[in-house]
Backbone as JSON Lines, residues from 0, in Angstrom:
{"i":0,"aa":"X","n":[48.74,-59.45,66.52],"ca":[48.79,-58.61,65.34],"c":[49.31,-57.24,65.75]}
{"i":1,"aa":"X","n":[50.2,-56.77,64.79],"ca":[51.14,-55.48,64.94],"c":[50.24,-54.17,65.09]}
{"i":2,"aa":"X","n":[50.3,-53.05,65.34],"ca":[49.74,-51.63,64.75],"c":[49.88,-51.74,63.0]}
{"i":3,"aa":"X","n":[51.37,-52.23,62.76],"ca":[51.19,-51.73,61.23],"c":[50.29,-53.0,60.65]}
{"i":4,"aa":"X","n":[50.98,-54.07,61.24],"ca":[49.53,-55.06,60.19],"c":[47.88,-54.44,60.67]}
{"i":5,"aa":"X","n":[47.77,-54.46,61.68],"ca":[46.61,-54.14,61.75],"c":[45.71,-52.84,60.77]}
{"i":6,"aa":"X","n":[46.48,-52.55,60.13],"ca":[46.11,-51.14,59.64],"c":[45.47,-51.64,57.84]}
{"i":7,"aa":"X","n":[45.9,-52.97,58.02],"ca":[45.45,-53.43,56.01],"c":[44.64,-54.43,56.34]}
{"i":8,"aa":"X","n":[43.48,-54.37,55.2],"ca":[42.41,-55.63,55.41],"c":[42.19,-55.97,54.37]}
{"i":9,"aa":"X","n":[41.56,-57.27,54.35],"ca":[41.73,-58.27,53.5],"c":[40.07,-58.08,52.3]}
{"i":10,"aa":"X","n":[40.02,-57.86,51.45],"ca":[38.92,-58.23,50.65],"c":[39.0,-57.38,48.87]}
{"i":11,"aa":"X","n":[38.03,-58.56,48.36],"ca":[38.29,-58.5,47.12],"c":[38.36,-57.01,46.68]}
{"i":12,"aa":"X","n":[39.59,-57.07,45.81],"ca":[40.23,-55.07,44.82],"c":[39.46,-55.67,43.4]}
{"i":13,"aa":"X","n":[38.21,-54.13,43.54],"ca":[37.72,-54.29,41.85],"c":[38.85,-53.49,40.74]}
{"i":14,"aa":"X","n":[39.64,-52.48,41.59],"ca":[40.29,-52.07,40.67],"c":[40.77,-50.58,41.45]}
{"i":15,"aa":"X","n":[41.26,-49.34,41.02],"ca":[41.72,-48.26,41.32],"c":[40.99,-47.36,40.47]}
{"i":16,"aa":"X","n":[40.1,-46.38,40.96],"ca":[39.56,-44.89,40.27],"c":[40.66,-44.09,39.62]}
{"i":17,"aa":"X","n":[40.12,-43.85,38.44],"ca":[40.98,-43.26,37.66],"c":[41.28,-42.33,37.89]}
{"i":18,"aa":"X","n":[40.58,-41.15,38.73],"ca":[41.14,-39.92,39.55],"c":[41.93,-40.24,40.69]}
{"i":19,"aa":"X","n":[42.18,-41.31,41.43],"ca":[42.75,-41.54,42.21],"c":[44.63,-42.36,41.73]}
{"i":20,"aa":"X","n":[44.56,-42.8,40.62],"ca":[45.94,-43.16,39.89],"c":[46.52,-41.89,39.47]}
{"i":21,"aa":"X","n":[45.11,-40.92,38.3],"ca":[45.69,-39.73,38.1],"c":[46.75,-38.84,39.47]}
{"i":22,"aa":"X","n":[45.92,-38.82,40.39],"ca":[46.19,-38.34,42.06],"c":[47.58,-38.67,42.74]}
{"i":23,"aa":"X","n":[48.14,-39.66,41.82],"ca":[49.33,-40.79,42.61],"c":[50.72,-40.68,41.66]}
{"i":24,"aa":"X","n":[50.28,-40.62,40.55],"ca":[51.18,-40.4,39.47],"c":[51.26,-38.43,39.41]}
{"i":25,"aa":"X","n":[50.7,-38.05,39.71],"ca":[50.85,-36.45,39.86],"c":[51.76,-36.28,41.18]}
{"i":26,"aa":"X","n":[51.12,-36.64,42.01],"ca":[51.98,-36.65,43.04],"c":[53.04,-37.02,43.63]}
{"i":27,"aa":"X","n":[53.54,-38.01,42.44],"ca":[54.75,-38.85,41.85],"c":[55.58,-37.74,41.66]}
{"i":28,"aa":"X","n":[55.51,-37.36,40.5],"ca":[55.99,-35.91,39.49],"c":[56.63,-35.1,40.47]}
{"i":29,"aa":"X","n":[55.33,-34.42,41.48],"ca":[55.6,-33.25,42.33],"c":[56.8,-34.2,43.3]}
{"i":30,"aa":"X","n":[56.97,-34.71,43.97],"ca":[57.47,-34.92,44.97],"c":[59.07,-35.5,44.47]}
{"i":31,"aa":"X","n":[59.43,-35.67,42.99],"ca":[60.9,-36.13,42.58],"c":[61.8,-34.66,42.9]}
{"i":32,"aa":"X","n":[62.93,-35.01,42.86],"ca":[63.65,-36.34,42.62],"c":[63.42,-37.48,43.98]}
{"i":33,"aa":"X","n":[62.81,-36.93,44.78],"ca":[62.55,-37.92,45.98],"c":[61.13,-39.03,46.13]}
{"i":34,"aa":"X","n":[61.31,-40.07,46.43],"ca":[59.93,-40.55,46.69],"c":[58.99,-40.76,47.05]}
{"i":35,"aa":"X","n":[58.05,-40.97,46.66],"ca":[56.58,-40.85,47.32],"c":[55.57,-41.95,47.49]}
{"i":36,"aa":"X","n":[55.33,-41.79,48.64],"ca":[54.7,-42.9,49.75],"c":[53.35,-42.64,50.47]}
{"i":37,"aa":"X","n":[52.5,-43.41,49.67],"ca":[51.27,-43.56,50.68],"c":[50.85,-44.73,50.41]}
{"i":38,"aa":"X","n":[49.46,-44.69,51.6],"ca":[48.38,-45.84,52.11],"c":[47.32,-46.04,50.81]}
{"i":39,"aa":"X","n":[47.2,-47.37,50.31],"ca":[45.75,-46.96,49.27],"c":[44.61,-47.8,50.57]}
{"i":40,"aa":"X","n":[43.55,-47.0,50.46],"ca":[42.62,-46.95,50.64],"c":[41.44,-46.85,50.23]}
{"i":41,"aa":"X","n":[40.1,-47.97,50.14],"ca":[38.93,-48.24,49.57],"c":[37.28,-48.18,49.76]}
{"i":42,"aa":"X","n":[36.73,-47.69,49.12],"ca":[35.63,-47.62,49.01],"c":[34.32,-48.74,48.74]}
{"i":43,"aa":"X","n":[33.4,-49.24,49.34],"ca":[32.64,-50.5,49.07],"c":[31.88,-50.18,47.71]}
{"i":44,"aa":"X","n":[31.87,-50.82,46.59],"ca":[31.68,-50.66,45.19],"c":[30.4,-50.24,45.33]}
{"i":45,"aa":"X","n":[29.3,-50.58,45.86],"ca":[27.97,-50.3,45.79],"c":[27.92,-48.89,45.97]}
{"i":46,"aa":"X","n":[28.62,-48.22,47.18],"ca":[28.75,-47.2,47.09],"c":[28.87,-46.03,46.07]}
{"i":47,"aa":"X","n":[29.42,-46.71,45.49],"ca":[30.04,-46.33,44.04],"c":[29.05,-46.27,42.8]}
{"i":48,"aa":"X","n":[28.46,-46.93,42.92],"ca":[27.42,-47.03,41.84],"c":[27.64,-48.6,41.29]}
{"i":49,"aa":"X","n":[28.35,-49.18,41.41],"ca":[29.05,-50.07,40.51],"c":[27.9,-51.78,41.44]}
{"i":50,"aa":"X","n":[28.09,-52.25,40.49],"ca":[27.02,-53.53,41.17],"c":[27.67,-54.85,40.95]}
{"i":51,"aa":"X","n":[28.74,-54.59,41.61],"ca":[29.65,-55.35,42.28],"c":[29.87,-55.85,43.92]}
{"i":52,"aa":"X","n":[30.52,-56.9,44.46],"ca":[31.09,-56.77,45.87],"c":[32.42,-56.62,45.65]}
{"i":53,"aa":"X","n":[33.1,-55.97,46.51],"ca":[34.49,-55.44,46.97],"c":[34.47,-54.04,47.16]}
{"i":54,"aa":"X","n":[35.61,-54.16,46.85],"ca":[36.5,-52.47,46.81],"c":[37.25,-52.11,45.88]}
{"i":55,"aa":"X","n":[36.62,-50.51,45.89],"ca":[37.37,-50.01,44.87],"c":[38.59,-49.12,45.5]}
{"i":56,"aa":"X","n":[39.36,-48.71,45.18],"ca":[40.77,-47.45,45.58],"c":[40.75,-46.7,45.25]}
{"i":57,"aa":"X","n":[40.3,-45.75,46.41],"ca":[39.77,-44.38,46.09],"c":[40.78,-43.56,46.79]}
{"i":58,"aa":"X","n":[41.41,-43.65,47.47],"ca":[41.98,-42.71,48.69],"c":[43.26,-43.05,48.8]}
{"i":59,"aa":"X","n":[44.36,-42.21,49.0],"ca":[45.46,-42.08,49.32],"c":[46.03,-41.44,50.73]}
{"i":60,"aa":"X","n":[46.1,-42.01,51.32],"ca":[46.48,-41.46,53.11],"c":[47.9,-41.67,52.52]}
{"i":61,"aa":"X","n":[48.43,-40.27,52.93],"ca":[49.77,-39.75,53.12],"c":[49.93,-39.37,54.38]}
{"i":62,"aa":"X","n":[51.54,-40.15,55.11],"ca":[50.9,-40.18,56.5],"c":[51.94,-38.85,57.01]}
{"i":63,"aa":"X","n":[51.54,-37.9,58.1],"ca":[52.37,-37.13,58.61],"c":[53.9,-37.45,58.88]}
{"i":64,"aa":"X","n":[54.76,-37.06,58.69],"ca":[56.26,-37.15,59.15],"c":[56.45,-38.42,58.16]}
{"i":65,"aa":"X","n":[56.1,-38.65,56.94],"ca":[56.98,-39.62,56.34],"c":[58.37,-38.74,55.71]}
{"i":66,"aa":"X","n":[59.31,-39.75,55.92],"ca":[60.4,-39.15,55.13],"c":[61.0,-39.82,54.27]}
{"i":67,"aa":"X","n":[61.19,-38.45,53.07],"ca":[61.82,-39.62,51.9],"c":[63.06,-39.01,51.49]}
{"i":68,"aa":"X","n":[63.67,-39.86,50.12],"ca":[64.6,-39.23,49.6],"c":[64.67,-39.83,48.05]}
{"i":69,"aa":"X","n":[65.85,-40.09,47.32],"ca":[65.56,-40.26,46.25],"c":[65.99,-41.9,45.8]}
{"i":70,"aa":"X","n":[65.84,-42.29,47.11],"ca":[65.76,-44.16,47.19],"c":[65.12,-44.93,47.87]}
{"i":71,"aa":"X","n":[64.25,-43.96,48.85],"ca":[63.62,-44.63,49.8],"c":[62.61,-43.46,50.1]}
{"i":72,"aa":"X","n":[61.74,-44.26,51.48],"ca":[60.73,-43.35,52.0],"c":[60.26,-43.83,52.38]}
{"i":73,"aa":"X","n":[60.29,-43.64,54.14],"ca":[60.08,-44.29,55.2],"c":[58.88,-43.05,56.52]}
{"i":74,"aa":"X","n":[57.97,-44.3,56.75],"ca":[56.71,-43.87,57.18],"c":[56.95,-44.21,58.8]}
{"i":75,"aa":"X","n":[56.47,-42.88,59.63],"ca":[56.62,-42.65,60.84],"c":[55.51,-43.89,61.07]}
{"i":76,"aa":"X","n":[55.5,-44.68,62.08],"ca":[54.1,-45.59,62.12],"c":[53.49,-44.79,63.03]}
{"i":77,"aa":"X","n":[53.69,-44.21,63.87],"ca":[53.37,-43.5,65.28],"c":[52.02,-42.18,64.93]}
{"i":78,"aa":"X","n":[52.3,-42.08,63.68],"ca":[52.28,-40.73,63.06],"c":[50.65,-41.27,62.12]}
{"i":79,"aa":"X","n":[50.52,-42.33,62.09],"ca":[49.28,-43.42,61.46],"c":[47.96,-43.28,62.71]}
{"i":80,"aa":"X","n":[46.9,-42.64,61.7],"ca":[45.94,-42.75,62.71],"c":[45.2,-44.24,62.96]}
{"i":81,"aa":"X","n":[44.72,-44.48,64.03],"ca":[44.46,-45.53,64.59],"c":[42.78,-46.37,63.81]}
{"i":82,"aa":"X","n":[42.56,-45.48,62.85],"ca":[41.35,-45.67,62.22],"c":[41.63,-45.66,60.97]}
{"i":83,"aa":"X","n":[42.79,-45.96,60.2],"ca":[42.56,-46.27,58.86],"c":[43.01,-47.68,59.01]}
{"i":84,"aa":"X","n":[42.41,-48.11,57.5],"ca":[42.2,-49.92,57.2],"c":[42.31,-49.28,55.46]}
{"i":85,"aa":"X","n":[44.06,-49.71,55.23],"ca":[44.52,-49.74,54.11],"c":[44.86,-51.18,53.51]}
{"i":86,"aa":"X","n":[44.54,-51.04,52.07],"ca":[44.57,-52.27,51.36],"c":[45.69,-52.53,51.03]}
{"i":87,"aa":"X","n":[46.9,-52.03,50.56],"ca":[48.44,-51.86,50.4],"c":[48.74,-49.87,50.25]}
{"i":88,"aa":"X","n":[49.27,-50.03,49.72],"ca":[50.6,-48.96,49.5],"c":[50.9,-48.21,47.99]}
{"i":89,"aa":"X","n":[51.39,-47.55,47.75],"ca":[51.65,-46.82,46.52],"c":[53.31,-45.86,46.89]}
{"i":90,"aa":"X","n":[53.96,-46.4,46.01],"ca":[54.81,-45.33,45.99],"c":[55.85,-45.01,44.86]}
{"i":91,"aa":"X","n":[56.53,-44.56,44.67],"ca":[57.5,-43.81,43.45],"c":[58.96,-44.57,43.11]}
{"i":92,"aa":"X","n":[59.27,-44.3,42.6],"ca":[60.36,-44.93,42.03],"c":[61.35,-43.92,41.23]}
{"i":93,"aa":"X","n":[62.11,-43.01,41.68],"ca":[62.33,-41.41,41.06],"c":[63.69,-42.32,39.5]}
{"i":94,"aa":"X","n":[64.56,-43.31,39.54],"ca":[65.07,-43.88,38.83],"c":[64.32,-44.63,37.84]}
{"i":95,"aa":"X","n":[62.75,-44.7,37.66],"ca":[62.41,-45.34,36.62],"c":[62.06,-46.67,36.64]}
{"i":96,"aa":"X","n":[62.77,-47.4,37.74],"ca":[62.5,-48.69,37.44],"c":[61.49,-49.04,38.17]}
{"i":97,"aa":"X","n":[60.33,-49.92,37.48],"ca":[59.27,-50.45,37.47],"c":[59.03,-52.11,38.37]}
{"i":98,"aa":"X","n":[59.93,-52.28,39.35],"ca":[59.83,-53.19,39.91],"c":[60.07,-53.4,41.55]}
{"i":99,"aa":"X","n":[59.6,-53.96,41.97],"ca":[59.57,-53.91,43.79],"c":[61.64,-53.98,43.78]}
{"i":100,"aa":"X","n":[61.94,-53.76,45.13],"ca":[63.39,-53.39,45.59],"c":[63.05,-54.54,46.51]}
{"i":101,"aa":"X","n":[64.69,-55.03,47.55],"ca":[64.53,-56.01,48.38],"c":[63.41,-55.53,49.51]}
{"i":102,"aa":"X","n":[64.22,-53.87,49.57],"ca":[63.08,-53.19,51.12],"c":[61.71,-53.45,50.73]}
{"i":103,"aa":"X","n":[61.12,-53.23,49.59],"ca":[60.03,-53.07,48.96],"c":[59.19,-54.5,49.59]}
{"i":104,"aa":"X","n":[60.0,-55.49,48.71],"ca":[59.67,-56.63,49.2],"c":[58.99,-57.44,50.66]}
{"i":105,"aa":"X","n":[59.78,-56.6,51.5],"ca":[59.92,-56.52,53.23],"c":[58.22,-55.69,53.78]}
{"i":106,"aa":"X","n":[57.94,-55.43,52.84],"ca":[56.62,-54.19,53.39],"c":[55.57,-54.52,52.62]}
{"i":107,"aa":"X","n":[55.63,-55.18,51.46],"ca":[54.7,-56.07,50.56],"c":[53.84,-57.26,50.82]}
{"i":108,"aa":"X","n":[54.54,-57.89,52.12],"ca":[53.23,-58.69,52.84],"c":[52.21,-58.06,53.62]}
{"i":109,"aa":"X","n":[52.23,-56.7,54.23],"ca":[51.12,-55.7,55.07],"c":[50.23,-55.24,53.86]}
{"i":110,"aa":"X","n":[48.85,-55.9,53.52],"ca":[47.77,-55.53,51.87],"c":[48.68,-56.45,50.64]}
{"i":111,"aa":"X","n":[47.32,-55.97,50.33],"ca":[47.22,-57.19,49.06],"c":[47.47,-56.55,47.69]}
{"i":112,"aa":"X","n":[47.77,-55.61,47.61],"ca":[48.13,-54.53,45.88],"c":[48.97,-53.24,46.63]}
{"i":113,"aa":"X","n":[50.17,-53.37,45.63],"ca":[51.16,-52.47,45.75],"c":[51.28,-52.33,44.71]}
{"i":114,"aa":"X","n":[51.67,-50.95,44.3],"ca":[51.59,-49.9,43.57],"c":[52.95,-49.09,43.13]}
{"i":115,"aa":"X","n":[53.51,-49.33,42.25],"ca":[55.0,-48.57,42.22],"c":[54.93,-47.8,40.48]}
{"i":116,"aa":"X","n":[55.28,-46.74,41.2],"ca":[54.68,-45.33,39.82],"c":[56.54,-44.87,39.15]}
{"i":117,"aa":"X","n":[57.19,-44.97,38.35],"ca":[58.84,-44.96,38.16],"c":[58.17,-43.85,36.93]}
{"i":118,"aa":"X","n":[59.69,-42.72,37.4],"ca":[59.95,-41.47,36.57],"c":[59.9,-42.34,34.78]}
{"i":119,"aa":"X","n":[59.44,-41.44,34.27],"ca":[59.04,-40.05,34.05],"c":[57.51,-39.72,34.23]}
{"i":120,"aa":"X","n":[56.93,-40.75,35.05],"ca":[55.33,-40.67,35.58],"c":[54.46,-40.04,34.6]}
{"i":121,"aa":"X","n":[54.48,-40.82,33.32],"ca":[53.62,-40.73,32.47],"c":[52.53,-42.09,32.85]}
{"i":122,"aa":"X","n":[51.15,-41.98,31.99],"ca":[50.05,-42.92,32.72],"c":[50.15,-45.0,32.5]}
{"i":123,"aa":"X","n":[51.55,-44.32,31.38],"ca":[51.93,-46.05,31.44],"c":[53.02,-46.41,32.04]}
{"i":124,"aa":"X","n":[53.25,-45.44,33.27],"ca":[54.83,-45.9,34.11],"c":[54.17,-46.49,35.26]}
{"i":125,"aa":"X","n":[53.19,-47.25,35.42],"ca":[53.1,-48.01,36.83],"c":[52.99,-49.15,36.76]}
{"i":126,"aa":"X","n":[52.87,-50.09,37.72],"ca":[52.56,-51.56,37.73],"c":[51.88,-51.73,39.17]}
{"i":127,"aa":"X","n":[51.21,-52.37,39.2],"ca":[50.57,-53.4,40.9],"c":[51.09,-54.73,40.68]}
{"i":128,"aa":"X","n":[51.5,-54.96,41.71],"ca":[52.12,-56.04,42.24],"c":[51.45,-56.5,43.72]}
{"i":129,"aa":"X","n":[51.22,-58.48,44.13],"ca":[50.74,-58.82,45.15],"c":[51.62,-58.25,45.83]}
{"i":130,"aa":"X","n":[51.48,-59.15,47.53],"ca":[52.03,-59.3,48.52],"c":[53.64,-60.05,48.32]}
{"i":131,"aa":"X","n":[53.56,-60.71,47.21],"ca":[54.45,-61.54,47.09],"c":[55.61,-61.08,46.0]}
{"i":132,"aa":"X","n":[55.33,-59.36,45.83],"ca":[55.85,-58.94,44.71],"c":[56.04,-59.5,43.29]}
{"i":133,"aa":"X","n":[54.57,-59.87,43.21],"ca":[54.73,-60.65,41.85],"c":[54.23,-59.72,40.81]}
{"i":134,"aa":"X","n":[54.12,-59.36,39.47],"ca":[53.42,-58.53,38.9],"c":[51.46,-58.75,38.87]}
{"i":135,"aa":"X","n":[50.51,-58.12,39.29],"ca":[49.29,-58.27,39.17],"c":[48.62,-57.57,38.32]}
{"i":136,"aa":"X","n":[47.33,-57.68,37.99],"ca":[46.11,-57.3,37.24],"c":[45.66,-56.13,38.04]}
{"i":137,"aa":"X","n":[45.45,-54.64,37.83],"ca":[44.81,-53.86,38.94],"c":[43.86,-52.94,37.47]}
{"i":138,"aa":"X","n":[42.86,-53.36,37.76],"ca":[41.7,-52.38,36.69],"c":[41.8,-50.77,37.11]}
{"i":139,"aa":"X","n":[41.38,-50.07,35.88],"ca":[41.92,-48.56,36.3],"c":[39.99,-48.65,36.09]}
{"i":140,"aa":"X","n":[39.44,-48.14,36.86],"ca":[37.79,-48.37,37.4],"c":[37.39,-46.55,36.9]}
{"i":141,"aa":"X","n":[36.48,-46.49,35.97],"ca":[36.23,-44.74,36.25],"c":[34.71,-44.58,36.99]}
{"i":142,"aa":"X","n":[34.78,-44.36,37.64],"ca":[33.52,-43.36,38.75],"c":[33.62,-42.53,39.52]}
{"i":143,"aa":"X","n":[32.49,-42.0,40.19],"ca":[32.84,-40.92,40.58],"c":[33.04,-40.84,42.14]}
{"i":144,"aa":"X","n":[33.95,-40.06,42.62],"ca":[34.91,-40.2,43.37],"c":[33.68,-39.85,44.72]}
{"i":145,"aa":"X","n":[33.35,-40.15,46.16],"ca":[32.51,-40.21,46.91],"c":[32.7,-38.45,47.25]}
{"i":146,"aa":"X","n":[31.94,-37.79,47.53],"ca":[31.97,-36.36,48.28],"c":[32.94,-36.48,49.48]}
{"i":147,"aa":"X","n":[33.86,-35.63,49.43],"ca":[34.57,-35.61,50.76],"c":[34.42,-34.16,51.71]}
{"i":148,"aa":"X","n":[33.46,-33.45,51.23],"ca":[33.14,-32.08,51.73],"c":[31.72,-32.34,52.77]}
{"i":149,"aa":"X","n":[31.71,-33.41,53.31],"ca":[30.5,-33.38,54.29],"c":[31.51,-33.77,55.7]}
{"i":150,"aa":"X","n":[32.59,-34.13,55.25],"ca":[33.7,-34.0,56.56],"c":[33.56,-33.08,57.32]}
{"i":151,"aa":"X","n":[34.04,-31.8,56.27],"ca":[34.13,-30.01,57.16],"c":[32.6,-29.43,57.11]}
{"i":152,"aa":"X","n":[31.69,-30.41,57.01],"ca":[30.74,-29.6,56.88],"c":[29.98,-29.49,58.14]}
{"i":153,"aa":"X","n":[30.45,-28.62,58.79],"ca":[30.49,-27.6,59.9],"c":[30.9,-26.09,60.64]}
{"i":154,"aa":"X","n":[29.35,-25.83,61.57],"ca":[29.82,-24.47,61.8],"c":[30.75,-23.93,63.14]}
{"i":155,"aa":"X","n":[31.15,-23.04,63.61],"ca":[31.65,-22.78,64.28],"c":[30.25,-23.04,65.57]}
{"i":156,"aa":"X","n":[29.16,-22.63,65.45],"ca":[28.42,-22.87,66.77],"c":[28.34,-24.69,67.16]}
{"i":157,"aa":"X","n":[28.61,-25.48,65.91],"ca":[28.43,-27.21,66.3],"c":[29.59,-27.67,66.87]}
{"i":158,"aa":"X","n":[30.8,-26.15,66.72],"ca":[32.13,-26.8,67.35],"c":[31.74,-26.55,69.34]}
{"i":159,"aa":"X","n":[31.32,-25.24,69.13],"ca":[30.59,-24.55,70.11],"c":[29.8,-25.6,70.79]}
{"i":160,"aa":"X","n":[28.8,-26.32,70.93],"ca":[27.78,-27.09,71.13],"c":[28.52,-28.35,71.86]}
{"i":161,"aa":"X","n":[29.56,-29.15,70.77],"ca":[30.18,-30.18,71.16],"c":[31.49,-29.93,72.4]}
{"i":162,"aa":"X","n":[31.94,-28.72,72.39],"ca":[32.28,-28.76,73.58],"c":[31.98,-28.16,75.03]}
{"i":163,"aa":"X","n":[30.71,-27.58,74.72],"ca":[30.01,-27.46,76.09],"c":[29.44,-29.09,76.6]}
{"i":164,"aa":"X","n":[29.54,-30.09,75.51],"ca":[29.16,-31.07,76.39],"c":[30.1,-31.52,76.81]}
């Protein structure tokens, strides 16, 4: 198994957080006329509140040094930290059209839901599609999004501390 396969795992998608589509389709917008490319990434539903098994898609890893333009957008792999486990992909379409490309196709077997957001990135310009670029079912899920402020939540003496050991 590759670095890049290794980086997507396999288990049941309850759907995508609605702040997190909002998050993708905004960031659609900002980033035209060129395209935009990231990792989706999930949360275990219980977590969530939700009393379900799987995952929900909460997170968007945008990876350092991707480069795009206004037909493509291509991801440094090197540049991928060694600790994310993404479910597929999300990215833009600055021409509008709403359907996987041949390249598209080629990168659509690494996760199981791909995500393609086409100008004018209003909230009914997207579609999910399998591995197999077929069109899929992806629920837009609303809850609330996990705290991500216990990351930095640290002081300068715990930076202090950890490297005197």
């Amino acid at each position: 198994m590759g670095l890049f396969d290794a980086l997507f795992r396999s288990s049941e998608i309850l759907g995508i957080a609605e702040e997190t589509l909002e998050f993708a389709i905004e960031s659609s917008d900002a980033s035209h006329p060129n395209e935009y490319m990231g990792f989706l990434r999930g949360t275990e539903a219980d977590r969530l509140g939700l009393d379900s098994d799987g995952l929900v898609i909460t997170d968007i890893l945008v990876v350092p040094g991707t480069e795009s333009n206004s037909v493509s957008a291509t991801v440094k792999t090197s540049q991928i930290p060694n600790d994310v486990k993404a479910l597929g992909s999300v990215h833009s379409h600055p021409n509008g059209v709403i359907s996987p490309s041949a390249a598209d196709l080629e990168t659509f077997g690494r996760g199981s839901v791909h995500i393609i957001i086409g100008a004018p990135y209003r909230r009914s310009d997207w579609q999910a599609f399998d591995s197999r670029g077929q069109p899929t079912q992806l629920n837009v899920v609303d809850v609330d999004l996990p705290e991500t402020e216990d990351f930095f939540d640290f002081t300068q003496a715990d930076i202090d501390d950890e490297l005197r050991r």
